[in-house]
N, C-alpha and C positions, 0 to 999 in steps of 0.2 A: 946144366939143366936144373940144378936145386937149388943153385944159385939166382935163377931168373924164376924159376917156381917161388923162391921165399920174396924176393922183389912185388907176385902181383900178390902174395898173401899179405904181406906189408902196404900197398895199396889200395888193397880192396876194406883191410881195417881201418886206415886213416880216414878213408871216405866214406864208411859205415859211421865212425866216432861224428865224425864234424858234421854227416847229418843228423844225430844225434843229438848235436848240439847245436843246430843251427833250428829244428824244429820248433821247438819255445821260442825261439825270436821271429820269427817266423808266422807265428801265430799271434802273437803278442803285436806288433806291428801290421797286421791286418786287421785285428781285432779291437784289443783292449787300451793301444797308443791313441790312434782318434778319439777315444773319450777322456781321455788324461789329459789332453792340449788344451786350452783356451781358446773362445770362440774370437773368429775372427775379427776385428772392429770395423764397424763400421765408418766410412767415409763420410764425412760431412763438408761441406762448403757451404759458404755464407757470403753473401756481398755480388756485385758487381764483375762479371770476367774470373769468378774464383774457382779453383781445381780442388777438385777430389779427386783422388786413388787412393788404392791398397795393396795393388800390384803394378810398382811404377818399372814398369821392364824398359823405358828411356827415356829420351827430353821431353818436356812438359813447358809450351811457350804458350803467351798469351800476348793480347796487345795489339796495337793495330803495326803493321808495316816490321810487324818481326822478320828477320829471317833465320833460318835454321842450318846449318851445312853440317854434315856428315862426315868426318875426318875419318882413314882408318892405318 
């Protein structure tokens, strides 16, 4: 019984501390991080068929009679 009594006082402290500590980052990260980063850039393209991104999440083809396959 004292045994498993000192277990959840032990528990209940470590999870007290770390949100203790976790608070300031926490805030800081919702808060005062987005104005600390640099603004995103913006995409430019120029010419003939030419690509812009800034968020290239996959292939980017141009061209006439391209084809594209999908390997996984």
């Amino acid at each position: 019984m004292v045994g498993a009594n000192g277990v959840g006082v032990l528990t209940r402290a470590e999870g007290e501390a770390a949100g203790a500590t976790m608070r300031p980052g926490r805030r800081l990260l919702v808060g005062e991080l987005p104005a600390m980063l640099p603004e995103r850039p913006v995409a430019q393209a120029a010419g003939t068929r030419s690509v812009s991104a800034t968020d290239k999440a996959g292939g980017i083809s141009t061209g006439e009679g391209v084809r594209n396959i999908l390997c996984r």
